[in-house]
C-alpha positions as CSV (number, residue, x, y, z in Angstrom):
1,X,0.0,0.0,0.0
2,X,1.7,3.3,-1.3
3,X,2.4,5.6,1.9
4,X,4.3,8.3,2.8
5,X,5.2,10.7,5.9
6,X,5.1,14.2,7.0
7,X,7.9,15.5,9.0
8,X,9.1,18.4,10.4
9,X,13.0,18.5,10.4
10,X,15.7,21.2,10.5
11,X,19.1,20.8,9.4
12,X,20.8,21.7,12.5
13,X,24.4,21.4,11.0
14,X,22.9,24.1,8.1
15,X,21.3,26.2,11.7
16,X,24.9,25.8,13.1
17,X,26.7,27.3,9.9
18,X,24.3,29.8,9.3
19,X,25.6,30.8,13.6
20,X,28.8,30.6,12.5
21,X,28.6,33.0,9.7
22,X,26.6,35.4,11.9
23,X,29.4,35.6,14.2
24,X,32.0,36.1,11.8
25,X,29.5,39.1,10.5
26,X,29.3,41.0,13.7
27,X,32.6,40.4,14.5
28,X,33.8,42.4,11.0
29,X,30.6,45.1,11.1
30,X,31.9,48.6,11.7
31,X,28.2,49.2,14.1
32,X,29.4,46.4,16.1
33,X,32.8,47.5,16.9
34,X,33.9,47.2,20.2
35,X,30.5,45.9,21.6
36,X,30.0,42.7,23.6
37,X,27.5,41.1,21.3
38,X,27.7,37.8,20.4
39,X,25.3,34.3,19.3
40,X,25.4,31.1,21.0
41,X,24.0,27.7,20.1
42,X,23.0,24.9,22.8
43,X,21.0,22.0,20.4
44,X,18.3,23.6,19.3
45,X,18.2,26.9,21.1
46,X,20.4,30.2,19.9
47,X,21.1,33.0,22.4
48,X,21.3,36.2,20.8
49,X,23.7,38.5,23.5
50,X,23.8,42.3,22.9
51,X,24.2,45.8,25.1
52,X,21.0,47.3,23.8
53,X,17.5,45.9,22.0
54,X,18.3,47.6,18.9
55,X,21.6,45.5,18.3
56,X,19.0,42.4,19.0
57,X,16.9,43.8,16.1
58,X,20.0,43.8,13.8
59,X,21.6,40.5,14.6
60,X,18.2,38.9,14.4
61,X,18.2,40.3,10.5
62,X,21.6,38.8,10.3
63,X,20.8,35.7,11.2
64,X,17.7,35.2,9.5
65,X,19.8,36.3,6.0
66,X,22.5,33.4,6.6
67,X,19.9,30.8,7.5
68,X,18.3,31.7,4.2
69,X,21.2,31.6,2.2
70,X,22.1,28.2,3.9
71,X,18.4,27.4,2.7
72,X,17.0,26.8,6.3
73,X,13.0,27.7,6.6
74,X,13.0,30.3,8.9
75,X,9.4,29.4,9.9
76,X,11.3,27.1,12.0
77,X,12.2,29.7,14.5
78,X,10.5,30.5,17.8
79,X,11.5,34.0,18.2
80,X,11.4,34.9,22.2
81,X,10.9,38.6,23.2
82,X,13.7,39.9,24.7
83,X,14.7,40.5,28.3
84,X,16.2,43.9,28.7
85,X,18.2,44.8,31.6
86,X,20.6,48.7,32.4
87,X,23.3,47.3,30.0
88,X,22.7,44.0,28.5
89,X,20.1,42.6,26.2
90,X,19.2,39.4,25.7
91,X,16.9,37.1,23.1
92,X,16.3,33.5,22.5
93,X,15.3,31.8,19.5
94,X,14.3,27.9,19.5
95,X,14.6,25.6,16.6
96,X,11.0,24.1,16.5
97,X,12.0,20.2,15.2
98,X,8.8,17.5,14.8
99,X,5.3,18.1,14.8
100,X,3.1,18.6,18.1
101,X,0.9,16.7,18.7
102,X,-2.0,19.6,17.9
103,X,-1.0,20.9,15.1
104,X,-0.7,16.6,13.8
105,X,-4.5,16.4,15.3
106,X,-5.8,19.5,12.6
107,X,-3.1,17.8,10.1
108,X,-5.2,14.7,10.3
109,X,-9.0,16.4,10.5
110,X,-7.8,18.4,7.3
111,X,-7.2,15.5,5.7
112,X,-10.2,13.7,6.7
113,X,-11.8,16.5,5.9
114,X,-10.6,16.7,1.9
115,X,-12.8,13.2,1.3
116,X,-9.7,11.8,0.0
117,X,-9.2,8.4,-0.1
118,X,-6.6,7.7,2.8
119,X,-5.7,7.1,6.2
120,X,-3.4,9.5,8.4
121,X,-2.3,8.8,11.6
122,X,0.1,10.3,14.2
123,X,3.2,8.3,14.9
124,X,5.5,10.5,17.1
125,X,6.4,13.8,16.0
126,X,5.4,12.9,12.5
127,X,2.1,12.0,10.2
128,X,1.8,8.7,8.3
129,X,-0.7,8.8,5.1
130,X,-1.8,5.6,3.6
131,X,-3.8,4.9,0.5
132,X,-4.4,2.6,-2.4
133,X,-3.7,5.2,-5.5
134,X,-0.4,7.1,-4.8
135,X,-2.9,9.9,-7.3
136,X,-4.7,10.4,-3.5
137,X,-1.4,10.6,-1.6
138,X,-0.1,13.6,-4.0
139,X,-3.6,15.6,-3.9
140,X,-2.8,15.3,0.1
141,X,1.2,16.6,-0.9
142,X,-0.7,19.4,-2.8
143,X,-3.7,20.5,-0.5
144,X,-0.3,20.7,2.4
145,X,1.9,23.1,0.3
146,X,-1.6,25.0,-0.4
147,X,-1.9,25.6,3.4
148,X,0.1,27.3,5.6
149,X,1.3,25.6,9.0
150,X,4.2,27.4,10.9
151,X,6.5,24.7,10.4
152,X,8.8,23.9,7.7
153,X,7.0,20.2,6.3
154,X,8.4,17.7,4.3
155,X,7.6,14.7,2.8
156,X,9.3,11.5,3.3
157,X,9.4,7.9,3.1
158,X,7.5,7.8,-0.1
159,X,7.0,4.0,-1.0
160,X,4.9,2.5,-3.7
C-alpha cells in the first residue's frame, strides 16, 4: 500500500553554519565594533547577546539572512521577546524540530476532511498517510503546500 510521511526537520548542521557565519558578521561590522554582542547555540536553542534591544533587532536580521542563504525555513524559529536589563540585552530563538501533537491532530481532520481516499495517523512527531492510489497521496502533498502551517513540512518515506 503506497504511503508516505510528514515530518518536520531542521538541518541543524545548516542552523549551526548559518551561527557561525553570523558571528564572523558581527565580528567584522563597523556598528558592532567594540561591543559585547555575540550568538550562541546549545541543540536547538540560539542565544542572541547584545548591550542594547536595537543591536538584538540587527543580529536577528543577520541571522535570518545566513539561515536563508544556507536554505534553512526560517518558519522554524521560535522568536522569544527579549529580556532587557541597564546594559545587556538578551533574546532566545528555539529551533521548532517534529510536529506537536495539535497541530498533527488538525493535520489529520484536514485530511479527513478533503474526502480523499486515505488514512493518516500520528506516529510520534510525524504524520503517516496511507492509500491505495499514490494519485490520493499527491492531492494530500498538494492540498499541504496550499496551506500554511508554521512549520517547515516535508515529505518523506514515499514508497509504492
Amino acid at each position: 500500500m503506497p504511503s508516505f510521511d510528514i515530518v518536520s526537520e531542521v538541518d541543524i548542521q545548516e542552523v549551526r553554519n548559518a551561527v557561525d557565519q553570523a558571528k564572523r558578521e558581527i565580528s567584522t561590522r563597523f556598528d558592532f565594533k567594540g561591543t559585547k554582542c555575540s550568538y550562541e547555540l546549545n541543540d536547538t536553542e540560539i542565544t542572541l547577546k547584545g548591550e542594547q534591544e536595537f543591536q538584538l533587532n540587527q543580529m536577528m536580521d543577520i541571522l535570518r539572512q545566513k539561515m536563508v542563504k544556507r536554505k534553512v525555513d526560517i518558519t522554524c524559529m521560535d522568536i522569544k521577546e527579549p529580556e532587557t536589563t541597564l546594559n545587556a540585552a538578551i533574546q532566545k530563538v528555539l529551533i521548532k524540530q517534529g510536529i506537536e501533537t495539535d497541530t498533527a491532530r488538525k493535520m489529520v481532520k484536514m485530511i479527513k476532511g478533503s474526502k480523499l481516499k486515505v488514512q493518516a495517523q500520528i506516529q510520534g512527531d510525524q504524520v503517516r498517510v496511507t492509500g491505495k492510489n499514490r494519485d490520493d497521496l499527491q492531492q494530500v502533498i498538494a492540498l499541504f503546500k496550499q496551506t500554511e502551517f508554521d512549520l517547515p513540512l516535508k515529505y518523506i518515506n514515499f514508497r509504492d
